[in-house]
GUDRENTI-950325 format. One line per 4 residues: number of its first residue (from 1); their letters; for each residue x, y, z of N, C-alpha, C. Coordinates in steps of 0.05 Angstrom, whole numbers. Example, Ala and Ser with C-alpha at 12.3 -4.5 7.8 and 13.67 -1.06 7.14 Angstrom:
2
1 = as = 264/-114/156/246/-90/156/264/-66/156 ~ 257/-45/142/273/-21/143/258/1/157
# end
This chain:
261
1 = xxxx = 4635/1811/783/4628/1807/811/4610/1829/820 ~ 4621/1863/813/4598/1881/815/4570/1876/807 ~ 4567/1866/786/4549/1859/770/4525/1841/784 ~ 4539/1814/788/4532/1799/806/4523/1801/829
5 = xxxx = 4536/1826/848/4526/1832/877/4506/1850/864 ~ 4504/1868/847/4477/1884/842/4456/1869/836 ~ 4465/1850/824/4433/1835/812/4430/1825/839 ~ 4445/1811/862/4435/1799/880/4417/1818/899
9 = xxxx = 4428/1839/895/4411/1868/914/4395/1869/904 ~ 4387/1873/876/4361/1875/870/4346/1855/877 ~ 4347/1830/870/4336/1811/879/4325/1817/905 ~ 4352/1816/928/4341/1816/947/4311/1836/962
13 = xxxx = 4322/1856/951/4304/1884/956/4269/1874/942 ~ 4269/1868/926/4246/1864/903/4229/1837/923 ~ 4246/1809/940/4229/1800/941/4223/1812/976 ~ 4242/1823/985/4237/1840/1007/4211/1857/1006
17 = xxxx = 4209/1875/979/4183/1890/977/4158/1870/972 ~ 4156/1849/957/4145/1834/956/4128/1818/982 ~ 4150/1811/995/4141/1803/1023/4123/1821/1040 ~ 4142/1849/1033/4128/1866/1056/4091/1872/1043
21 = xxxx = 4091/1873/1016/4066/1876/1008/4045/1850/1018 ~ 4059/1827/1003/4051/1799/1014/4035/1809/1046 ~ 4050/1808/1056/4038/1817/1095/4034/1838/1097 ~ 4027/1862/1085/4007/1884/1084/3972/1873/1096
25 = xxxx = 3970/1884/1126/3941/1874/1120/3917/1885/1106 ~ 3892/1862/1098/3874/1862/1082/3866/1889/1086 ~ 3852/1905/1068/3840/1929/1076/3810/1919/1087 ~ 3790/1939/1108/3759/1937/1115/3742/1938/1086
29 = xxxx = 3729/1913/1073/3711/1925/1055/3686/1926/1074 ~ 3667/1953/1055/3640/1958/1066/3630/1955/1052 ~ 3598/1955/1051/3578/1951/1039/3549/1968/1053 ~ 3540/1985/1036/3516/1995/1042/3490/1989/1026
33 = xxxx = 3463/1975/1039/3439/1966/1019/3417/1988/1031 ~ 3404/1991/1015/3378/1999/1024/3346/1981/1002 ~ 3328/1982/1021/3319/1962/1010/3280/1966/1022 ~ 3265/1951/1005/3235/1945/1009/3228/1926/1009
37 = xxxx = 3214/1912/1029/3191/1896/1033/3169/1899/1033 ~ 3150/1884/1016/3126/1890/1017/3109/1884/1039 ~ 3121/1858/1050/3119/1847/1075/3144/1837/1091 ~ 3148/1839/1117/3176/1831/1129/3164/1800/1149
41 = xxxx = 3175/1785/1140/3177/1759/1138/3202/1753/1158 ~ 3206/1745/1177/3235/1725/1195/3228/1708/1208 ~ 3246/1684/1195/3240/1661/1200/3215/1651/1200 ~ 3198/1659/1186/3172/1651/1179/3148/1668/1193
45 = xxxx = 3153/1682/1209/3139/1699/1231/3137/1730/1212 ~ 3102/1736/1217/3104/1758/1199/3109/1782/1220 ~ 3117/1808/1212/3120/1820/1235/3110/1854/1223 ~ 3105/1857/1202/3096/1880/1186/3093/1875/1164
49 = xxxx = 3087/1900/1152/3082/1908/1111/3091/1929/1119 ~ 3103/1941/1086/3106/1967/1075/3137/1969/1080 ~ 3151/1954/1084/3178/1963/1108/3200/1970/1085 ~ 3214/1998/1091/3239/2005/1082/3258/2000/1106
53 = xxxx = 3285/1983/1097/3297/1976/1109/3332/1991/1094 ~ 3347/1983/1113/3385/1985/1112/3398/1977/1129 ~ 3421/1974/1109/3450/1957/1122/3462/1967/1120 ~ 3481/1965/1139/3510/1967/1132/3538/1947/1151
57 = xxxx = 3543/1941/1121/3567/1912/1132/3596/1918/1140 ~ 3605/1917/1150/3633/1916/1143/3649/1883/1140 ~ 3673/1877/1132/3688/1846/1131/3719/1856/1128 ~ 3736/1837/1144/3757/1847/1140/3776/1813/1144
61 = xxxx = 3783/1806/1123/3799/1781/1119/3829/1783/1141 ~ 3820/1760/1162/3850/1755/1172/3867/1741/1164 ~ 3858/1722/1139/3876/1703/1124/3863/1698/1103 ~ 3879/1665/1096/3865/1666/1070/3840/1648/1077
65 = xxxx = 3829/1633/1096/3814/1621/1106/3791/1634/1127 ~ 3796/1653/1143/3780/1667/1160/3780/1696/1157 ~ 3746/1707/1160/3738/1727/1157/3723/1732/1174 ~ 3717/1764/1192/3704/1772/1203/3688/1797/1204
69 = xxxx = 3668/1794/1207/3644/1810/1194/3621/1822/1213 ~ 3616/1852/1212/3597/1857/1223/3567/1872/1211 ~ 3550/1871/1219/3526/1892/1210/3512/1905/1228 ~ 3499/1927/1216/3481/1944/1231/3456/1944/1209
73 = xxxx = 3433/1939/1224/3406/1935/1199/3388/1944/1219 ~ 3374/1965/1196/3342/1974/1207/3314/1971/1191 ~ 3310/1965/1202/3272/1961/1188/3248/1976/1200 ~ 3229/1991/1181/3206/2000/1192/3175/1998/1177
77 = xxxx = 3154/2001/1191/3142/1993/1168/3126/2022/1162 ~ 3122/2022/1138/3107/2047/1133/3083/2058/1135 ~ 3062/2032/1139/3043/2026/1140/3029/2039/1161 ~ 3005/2058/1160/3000/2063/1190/2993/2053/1213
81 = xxxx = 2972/2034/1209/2958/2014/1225/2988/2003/1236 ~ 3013/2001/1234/3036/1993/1250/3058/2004/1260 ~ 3074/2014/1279/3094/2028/1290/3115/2006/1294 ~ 3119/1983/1282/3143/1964/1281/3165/1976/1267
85 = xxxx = 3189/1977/1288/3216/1981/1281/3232/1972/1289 ~ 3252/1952/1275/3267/1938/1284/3302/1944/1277 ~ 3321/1938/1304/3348/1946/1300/3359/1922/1308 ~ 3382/1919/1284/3390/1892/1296/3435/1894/1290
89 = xxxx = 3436/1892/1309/3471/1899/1311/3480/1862/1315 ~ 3499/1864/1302/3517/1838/1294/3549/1831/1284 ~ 3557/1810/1291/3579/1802/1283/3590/1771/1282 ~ 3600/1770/1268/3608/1735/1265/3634/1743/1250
93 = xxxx = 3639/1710/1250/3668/1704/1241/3662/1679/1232 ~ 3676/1678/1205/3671/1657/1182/3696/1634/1182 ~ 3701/1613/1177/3719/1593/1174/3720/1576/1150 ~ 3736/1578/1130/3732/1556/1113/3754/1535/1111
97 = xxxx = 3739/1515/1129/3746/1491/1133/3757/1463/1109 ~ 3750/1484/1088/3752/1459/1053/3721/1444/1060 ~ 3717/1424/1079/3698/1418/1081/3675/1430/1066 ~ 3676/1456/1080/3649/1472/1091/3660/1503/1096
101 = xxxx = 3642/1522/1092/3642/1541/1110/3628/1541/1143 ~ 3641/1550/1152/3637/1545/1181/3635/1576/1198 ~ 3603/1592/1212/3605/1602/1221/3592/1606/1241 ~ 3611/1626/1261/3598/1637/1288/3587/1665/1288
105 = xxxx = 3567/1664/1313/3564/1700/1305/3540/1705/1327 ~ 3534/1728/1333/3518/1740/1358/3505/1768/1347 ~ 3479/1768/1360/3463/1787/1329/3443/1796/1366 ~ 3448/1821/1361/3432/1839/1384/3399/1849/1373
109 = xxxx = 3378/1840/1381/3357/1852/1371/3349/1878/1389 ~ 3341/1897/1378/3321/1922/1384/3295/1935/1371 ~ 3272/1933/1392/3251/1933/1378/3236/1957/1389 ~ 3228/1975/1376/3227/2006/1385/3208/2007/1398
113 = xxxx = 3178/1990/1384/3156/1991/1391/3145/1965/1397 ~ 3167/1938/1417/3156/1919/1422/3155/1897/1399 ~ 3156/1874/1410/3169/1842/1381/3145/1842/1372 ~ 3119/1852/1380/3096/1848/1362/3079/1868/1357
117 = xxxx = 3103/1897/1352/3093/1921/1347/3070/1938/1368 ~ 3066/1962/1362/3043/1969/1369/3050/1972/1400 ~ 3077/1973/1420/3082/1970/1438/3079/1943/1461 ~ 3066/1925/1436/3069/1897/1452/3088/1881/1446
121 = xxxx = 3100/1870/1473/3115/1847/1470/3146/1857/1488 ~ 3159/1842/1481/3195/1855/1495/3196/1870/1478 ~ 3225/1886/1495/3231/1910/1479/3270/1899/1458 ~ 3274/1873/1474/3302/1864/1460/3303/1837/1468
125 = xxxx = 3319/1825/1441/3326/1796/1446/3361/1793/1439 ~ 3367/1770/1442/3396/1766/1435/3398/1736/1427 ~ 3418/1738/1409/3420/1707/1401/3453/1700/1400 ~ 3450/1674/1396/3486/1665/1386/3471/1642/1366
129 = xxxx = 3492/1643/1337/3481/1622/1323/3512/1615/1308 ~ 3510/1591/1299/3533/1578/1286/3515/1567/1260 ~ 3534/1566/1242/3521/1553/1212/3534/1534/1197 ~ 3543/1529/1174/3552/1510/1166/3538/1507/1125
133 = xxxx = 3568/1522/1108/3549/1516/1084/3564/1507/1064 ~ 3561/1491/1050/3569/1474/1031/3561/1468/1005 ~ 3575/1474/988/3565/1466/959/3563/1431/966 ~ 3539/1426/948/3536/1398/940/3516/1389/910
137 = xxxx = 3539/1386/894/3529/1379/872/3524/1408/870 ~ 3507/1413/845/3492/1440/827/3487/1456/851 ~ 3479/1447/878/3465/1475/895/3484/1482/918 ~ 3482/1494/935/3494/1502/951/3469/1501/983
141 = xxxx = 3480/1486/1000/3471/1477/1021/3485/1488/1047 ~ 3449/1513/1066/3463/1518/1085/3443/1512/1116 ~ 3457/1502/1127/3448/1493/1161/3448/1514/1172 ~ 3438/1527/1187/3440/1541/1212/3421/1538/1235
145 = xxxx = 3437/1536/1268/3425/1538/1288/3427/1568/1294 ~ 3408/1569/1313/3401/1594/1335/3392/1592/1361 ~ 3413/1599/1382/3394/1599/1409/3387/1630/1416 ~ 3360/1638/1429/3351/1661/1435/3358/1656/1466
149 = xxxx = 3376/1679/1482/3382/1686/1505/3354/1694/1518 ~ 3339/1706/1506/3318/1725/1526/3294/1697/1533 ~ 3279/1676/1509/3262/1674/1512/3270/1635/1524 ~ 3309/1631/1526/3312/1598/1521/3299/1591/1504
153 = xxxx = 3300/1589/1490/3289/1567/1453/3308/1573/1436 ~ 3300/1555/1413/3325/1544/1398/3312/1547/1367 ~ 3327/1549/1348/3315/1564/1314/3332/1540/1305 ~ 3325/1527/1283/3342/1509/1252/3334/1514/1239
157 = xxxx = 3348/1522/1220/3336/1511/1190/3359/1503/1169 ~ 3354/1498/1150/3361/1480/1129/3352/1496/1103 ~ 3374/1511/1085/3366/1511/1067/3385/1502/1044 ~ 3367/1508/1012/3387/1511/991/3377/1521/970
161 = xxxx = 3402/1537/953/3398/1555/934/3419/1543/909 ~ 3407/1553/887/3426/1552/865/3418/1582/842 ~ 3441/1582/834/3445/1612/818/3452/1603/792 ~ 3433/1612/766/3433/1614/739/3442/1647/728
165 = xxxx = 3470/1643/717/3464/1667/700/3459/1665/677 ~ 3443/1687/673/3422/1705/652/3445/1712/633 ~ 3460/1736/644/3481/1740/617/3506/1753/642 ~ 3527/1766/635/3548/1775/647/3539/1797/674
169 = xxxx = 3519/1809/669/3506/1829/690/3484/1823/705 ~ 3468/1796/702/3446/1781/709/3446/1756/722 ~ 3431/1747/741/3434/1722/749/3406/1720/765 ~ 3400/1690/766/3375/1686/778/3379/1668/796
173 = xxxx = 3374/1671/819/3377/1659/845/3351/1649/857 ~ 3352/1614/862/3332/1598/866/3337/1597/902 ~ 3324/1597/915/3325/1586/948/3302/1583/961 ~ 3302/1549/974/3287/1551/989/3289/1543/1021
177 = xxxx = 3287/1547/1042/3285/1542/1060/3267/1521/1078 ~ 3269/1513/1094/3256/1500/1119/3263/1511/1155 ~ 3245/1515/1168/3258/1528/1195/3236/1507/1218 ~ 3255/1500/1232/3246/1488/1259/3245/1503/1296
181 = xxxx = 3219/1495/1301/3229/1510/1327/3230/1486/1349 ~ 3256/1496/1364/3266/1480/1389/3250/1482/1414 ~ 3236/1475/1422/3227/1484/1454/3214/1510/1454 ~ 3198/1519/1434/3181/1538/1431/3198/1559/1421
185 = xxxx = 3203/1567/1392/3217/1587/1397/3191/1614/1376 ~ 3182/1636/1397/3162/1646/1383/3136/1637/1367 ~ 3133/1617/1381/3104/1602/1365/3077/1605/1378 ~ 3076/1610/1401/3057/1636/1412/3054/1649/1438
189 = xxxx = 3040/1669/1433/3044/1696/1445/3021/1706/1453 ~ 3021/1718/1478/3000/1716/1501/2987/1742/1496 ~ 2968/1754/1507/2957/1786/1508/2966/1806/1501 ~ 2986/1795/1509/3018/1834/1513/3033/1826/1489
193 = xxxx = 3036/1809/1473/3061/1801/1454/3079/1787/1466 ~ 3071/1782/1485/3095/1758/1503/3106/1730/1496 ~ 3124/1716/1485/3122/1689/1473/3122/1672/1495 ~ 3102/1652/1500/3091/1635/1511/3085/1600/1499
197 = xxxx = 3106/1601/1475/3106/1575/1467/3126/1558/1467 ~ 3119/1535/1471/3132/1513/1484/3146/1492/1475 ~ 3128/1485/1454/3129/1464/1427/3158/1465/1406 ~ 3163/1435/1404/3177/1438/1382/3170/1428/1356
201 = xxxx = 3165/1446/1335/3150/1443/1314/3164/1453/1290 ~ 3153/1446/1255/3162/1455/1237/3142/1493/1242 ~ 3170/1507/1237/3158/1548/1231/3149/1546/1209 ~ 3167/1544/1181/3155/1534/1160/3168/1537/1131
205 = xxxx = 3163/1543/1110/3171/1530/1080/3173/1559/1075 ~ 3201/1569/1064/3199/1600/1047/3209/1598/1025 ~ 3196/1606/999/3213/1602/972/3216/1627/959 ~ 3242/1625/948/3254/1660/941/3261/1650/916
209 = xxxx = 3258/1680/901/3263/1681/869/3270/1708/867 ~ 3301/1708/864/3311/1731/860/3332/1743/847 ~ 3334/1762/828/3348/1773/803/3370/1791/808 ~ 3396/1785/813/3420/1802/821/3423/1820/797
213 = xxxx = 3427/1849/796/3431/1856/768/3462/1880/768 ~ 3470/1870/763/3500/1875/768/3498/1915/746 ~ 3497/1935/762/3498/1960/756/3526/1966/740 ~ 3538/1961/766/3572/1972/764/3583/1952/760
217 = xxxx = 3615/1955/774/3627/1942/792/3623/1938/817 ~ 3610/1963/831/3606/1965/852/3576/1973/865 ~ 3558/1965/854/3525/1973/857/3515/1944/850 ~ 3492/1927/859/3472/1916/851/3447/1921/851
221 = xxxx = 3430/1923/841/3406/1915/839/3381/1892/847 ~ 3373/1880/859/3371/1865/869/3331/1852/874 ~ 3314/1851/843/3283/1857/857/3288/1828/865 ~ 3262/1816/883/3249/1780/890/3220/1776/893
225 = xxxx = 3207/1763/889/3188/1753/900/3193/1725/917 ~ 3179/1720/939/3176/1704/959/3151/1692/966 ~ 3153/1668/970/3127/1659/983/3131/1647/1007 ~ 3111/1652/1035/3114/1647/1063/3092/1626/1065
229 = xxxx = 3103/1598/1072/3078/1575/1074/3082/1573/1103 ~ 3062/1574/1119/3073/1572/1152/3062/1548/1158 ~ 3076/1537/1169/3081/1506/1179/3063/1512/1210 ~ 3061/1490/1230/3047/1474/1246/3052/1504/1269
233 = xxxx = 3079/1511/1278/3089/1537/1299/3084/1562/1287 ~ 3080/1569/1264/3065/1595/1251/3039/1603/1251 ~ 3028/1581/1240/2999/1577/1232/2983/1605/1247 ~ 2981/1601/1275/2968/1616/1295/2970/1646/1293
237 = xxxx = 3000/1640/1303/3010/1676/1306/3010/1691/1275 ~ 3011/1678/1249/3009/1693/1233/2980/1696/1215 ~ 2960/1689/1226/2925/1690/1214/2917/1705/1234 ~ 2937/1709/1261/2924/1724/1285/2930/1762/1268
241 = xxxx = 2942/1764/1253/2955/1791/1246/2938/1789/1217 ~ 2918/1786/1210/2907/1783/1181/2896/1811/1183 ~ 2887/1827/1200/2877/1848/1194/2888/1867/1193 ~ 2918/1862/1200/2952/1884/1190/2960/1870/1161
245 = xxxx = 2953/1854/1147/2959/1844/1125/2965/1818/1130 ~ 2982/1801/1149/2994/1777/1139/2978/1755/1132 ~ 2985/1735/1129/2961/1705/1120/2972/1685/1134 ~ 2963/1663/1131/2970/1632/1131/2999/1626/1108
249 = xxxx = 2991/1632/1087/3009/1633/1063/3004/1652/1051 ~ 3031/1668/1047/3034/1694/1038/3051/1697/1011 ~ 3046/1707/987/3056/1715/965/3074/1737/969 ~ 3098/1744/979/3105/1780/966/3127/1795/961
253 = xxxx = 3137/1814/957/3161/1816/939/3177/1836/953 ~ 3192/1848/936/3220/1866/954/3239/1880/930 ~ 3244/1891/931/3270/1906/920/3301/1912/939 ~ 3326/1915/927/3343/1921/941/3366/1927/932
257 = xxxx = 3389/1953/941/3405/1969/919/3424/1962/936 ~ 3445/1951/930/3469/1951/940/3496/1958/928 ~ 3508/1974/954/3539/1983/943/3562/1981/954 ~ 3583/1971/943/3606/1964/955/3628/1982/956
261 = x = 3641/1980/972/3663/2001/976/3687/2001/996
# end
């Protein structure tokens, strides 16, 4: 009977510790990148060359279905002919629905020297965007909207990617994109850098080719090349910047070191 009540203590105690670990909450993972552009490219809109950029993420799991996540990212360009610096503070919260992933999230822009450098344009924008991404078949398929607070207009796009690995520390990542603008969103811009467009049009076609290279456990590696085809709402504003570098359609590449922790 002693015997019996001890094994039952143990028991009990073991799935007691068990439990209590079980509901231990998730710890904060971070993540710090630092990174180059040869050209800085968003949403199809060129906005510099030369640019060294960084992140830093944090995510912290409330279950086994939802995660919430924030960043802090800066970009500058190195280039002289430009004084573009951009800060962008964020957070969302992720849902996986089985469906789909499902997310929300609100992304603060700051622009040191104006949205079209050189001290033209606003000095900050704000957005709220929700997304939506889903494996289907071989690739992986992701939706996202965007509404901009400062200027009323509206961002889509539509993309998809698929990932080949190379060997255990390598992998090659295919993506391409499409982006739409709702009711003018940045498709053009008046004297000062002011956005003054109205239209809803295709922004345009971006294709990425890029090589994860697994260091550690906890480091990647990360070079790409990209190509920027600007669609019908680009066209203008980005041949208007040809003599800071950008084009019509642009070739160019990037590096990027990331570490987890």
């Amino acid at each position: 009977m002693k015997h019996i009540t001890a094994l039952t203590l143990t028991t009990l105690l073991a799935a007691s510790g068990l439990a209590q670990t079980a509901a231990a909450p998730a710890p904060v993972a971070y993540d710090l990148t630092a990174g180059y552009d040869s050209e800085y490219y968003y949403r199809g809109l060129w906005f510099s060359n030369q640019n060294a950029w960084y992140n830093i993420g944090a995510s912290k799991k409330l279950s086994d279905t939802t995660t919430v996540n924030a960043l802090a990212y800066y970009t500058s360009s190195n280039d002289r002919r430009s004084s573009y610096q951009e800060l962008d503070l964020g957070a969302n919260i992720a849902y996986d629905a089985g469906f789909a992933t499902l997310t929300a999230g609100y992304t603060y822009f700051f622009f040191f020297d104006g949205y079209a450098g050189n001290g033209f344009g606003q000095t900050f924008a704000q957005e709220f965007y929700v997304s939506a991404a889903k494996a289907v078949g071989p690739v992986n398929v992701t939706a996202t909207y965007a509404y901009d607070l400062y200027i009323d207009a509206s961002y889509g796009e539509i993309g998809v990617d698929k990932t080949f690995a190379l060997s255990d520390s390598t992998s090659l990542v295919l993506k391409a994109v499409a982006g739409y603008s709702f009711g003018g969103y940045y498709t053009a811009f008046d004297g000062n850098g002011y956005n003054i467009g109205g239209e809803s049009v295709w922004t345009h076609v971006g294709l990425n080719a890029s090589l994860p290279i697994a260091l550690s456990k906890s480091a990647t590696l990360t070079p790409y090349v990209a190509y920027n085809i600007s669609g019908a709402g680009r066209t203008e504003t980005n041949t208007a910047n040809t003599g800071l570098g950008s084009e019509d359609d642009q070739l160019f590449f990037g590096v990027s070191l990331k570490a987890v922790f």
